[in-house]
C-alpha positions in Angstrom: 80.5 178.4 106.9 84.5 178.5 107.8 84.4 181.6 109.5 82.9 182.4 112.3 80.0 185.3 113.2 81.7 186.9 114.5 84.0 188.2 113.2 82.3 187.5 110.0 79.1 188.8 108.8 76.4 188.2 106.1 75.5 191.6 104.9 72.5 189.3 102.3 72.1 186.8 99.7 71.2 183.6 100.6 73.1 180.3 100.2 70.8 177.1 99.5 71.4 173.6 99.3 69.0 170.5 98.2 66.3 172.8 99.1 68.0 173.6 102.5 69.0 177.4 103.8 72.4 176.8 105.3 72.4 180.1 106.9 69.7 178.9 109.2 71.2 175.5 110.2 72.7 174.9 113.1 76.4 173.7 113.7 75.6 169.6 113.9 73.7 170.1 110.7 76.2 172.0 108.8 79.1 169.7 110.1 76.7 166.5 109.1 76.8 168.4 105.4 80.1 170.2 105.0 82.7 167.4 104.2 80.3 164.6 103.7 77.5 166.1 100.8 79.7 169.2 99.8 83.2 169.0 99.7 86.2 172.1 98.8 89.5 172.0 97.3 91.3 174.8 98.5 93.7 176.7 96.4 96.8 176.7 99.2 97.4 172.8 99.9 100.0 173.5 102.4 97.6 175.6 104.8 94.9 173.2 103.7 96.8 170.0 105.6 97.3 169.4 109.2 101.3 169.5 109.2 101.0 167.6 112.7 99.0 164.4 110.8 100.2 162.0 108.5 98.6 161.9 105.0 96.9 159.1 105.8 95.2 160.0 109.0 94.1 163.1 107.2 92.2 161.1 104.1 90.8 158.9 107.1 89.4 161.3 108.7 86.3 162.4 106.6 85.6 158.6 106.2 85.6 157.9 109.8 83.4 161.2 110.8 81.1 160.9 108.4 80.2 157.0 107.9 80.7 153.6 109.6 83.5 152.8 107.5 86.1 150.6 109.4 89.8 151.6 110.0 91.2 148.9 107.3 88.4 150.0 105.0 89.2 153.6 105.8 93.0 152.9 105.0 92.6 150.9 102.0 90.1 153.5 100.2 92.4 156.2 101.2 95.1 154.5 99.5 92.7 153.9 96.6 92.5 157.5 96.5 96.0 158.7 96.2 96.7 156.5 93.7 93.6 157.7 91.6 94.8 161.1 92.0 98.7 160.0 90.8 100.5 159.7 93.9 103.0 156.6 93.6 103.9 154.1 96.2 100.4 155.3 98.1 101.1 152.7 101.0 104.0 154.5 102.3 103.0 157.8 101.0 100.0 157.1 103.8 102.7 157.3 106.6 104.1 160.4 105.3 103.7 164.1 106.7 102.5 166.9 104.4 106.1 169.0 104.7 108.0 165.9 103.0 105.6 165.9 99.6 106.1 168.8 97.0 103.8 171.4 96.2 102.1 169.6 93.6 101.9 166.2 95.6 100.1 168.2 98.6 97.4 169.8 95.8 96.9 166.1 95.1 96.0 164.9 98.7 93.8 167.9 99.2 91.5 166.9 95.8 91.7 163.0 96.9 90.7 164.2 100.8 87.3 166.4 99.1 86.5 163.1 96.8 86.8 160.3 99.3 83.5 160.7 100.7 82.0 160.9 97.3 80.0 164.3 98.0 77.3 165.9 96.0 79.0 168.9 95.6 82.9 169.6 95.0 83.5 173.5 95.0 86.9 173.1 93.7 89.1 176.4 93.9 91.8 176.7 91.3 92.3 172.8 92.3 95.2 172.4 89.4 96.9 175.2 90.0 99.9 173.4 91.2 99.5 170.7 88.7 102.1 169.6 85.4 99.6 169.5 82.4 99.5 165.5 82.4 98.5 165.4 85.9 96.5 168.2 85.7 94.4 166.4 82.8 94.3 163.1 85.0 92.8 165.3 88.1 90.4 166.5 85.7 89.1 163.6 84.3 89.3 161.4 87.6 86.6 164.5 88.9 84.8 164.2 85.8 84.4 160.5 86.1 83.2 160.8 89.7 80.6 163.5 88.4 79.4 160.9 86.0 79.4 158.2 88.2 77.5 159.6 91.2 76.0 162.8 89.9 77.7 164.9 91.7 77.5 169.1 90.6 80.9 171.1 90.7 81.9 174.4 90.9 84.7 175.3 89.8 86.6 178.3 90.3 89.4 179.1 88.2 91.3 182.0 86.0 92.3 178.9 83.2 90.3 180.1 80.5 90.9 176.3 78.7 90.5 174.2 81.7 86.5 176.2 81.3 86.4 175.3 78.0 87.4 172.1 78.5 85.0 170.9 81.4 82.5 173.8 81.9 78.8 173.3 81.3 78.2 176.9 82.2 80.3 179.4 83.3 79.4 182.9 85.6 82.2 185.4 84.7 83.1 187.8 87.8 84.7 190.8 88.0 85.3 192.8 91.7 83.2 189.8 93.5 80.2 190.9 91.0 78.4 188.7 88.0 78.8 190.5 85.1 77.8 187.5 82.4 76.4 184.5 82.9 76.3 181.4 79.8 76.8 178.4 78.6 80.8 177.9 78.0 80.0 177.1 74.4 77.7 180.0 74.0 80.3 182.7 76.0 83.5 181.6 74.0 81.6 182.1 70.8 80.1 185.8 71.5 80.5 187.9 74.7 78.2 190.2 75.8 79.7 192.0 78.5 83.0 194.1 77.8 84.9 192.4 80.4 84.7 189.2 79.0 85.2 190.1 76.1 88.6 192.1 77.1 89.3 188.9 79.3 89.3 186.9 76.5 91.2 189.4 74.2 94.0 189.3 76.6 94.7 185.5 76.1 98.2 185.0 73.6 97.5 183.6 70.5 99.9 181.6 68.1 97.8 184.0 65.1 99.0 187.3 66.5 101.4 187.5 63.8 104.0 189.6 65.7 101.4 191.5 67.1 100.8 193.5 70.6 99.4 191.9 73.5 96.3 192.8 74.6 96.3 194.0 78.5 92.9 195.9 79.8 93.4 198.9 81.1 93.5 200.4 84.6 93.8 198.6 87.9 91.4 196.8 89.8 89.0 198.8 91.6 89.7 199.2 95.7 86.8 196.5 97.2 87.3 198.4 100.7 85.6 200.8 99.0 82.2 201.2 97.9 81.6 201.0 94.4 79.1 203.3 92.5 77.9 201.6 89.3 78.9 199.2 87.0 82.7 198.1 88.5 84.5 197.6 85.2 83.6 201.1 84.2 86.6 202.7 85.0 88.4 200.6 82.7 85.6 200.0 79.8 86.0 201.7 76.5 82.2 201.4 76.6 81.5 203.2 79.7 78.9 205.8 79.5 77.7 208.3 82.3 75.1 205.9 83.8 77.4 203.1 83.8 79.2 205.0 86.8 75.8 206.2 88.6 73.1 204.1 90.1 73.3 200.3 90.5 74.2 197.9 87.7 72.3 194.4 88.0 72.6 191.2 85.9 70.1 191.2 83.5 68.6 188.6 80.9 69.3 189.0 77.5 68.5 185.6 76.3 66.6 182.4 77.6 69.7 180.9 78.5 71.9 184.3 79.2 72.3 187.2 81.4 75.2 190.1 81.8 75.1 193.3 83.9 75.6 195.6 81.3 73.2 198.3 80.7 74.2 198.8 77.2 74.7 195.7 75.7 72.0 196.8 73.2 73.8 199.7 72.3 77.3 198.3 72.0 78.3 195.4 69.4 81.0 193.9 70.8 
C-alpha cells in the first residue's frame, strides 16, 4: 500500500478487492487502482496536501493520471468539486495554496480530491473531524449521494458514535487493532454483545443522566508493542474470567447476521 516493504511488513491477512489480491499486484497495477477505483480521506489534511501545489493543481491531478480528461475539463470539475464540498468563491480558491485555507477548509479539499474521480471505494478516516456540524452534515450527505449515484461502498472510520448511526449500514467495533463485534448499526445500538461496546456506548453523556456520574471504562489501553495474551479488553472487563486472559480469543458468530470475540457472551447478559 503507502508504505513501503521495507520497512513495512505483512505479518498475514489478506487484503482483496473486486476479486483481486492486492498484495500480489505489482506497482503499475496498484497505482492504476489506488486513487482512481479506491480512494482515502486522511484524518491530517495539512500532511495530506502538497504545501508546494496550489489547490487546484492538487484536485487536477487524479483526473489527469487517471483518465483522458482535458485541462479545462479537469479545472472546471475541480471547481465543481469544491463547491460541492462548501468551499466559496472555488475559482480563486483553485489558485490558492493549502497554508492560506483553515483547518477545516484543507479537510474539505482532501474529501473533494478522494471523490473527484468517482471511485468504487472511499475509505474515509475520521473525514469530518475538522468539520462545524452544518458542514459536517453537507460532507456527509454529498458522500452519501455519490454512494447512491454510482454505487460506490465506504468505509468509514470514525470514534463519532452518531455520525455511525446516522450513515452506517454495518459497523465492525475495534478495540487494540482487534474485532471484537461485528453488526448491523441498527442491530448493535439496540443490544451489544461484547462488553466493550457496550462500555463504549455507556460512556457517551446523556441529557437523562439526571445529575448523574459519567461513565469512563476503566484501565488504560493495553501497550500494542507488546504481545497480547487473550482477549485485549480483559484487563479492563468487569466480565473477564481466567480464560479470557489465556489462549487466543477469535470473533465468533452468534447470529446470522452477528459475530463478537467474546468467549462468554453466553454466560454474561449484558
Amino acid at each position: 500500500g503507502l508504505i513501503p516493504v521495507p520497512p513495512g511488513k505483512i505479518e498475514s491477512g489478506s487484503a482483496s478487492f473486486d476479486g483481486q489480491d492486492l498484495l500480489q499486484t505489482t506497482p503499475r497495477q496498484l497505482r492504476d487502482i489506488r486513487g482512481r477505483r479506491i480512494s482515502m480521506i486522511f484524518q491530517d489534511p495539512m500532511t495530506a496536501l502538497n504545501p508546494y501545489m496550489t489547490i487546484g493543481a492538487q484536485l487536477m491531478e487524479p483526473l489527469r493520471v487517471h483518465s483522458n480528461t482535458s485541462e479545462s475539463e479537469a479545472s472546471q470539475k475541480a471547481i465543481e468539486m469544491l463547491e460541492a464540498v462548501g468551499i466559496q468563491d472555488a475559482p480563486q480558491q483553485m489558485k490558492a495554496y493549502p497554508h492560506q485555507f483553515s483547518g477545516g477548509m484543507r479537510q474539505r479539499v482532501v474529501i473533494a480530491m478522494a471523490l473527484i474521480t468517482e471511485p468504487d471505494l472511499l475509505i474515509a478516516d475520521e473525514p469530518t473531524t475538522a468539520l462545524d456540524v452544518t458542514v459536517q452534515a453537507q460532507v456527509l450527505e454529498l458522500i452519501n449521494s455519490m454512494q447512491k449515484k454510482k454505487g460506490m461502498a465506504v468505509i468509514l472510520v470514525t470514534h463519532d458514535l452518531g455520525v455511525i448511526a446516522g450513515t452506517c449500514d454495518d459497523v465492525l467495533v475495534m478495540y487494540a487493532g482487534r474485532i471484537c463485534e461485528s453488526a448491523s448499526a441498527r442491530d448493535l445500538f439496540a443490544r451489544q454483545c461484547h462488553p466493550y461496546t457496550k462500555a463504549l456506548l455507556n460512556s457517551l453523556p446523556s441529557m437523562n443522566t439526571d445529575g448523574k456520574e459519567l461513565y469512563s471504562i476503566p484501565g488504560m489501553p493495553p501497550d500494542l508493542t507488546r504481545p497480547i495474551q487473550g482477549c485485549p479488553f480483559a484487563p479492563r472487563c468487569e466480565h473477564a474470567h481466567d480464560r479470557c486472559r489465556a489462549g487466543s480469543v477469535h470473533l465468533q458468530a452468534i447470529e446470522s447476521s452477528r459475530a463478537t470475540a467474546c468467549i462468554r457472551v453466553k454466560e454474561i447478559a449484558l
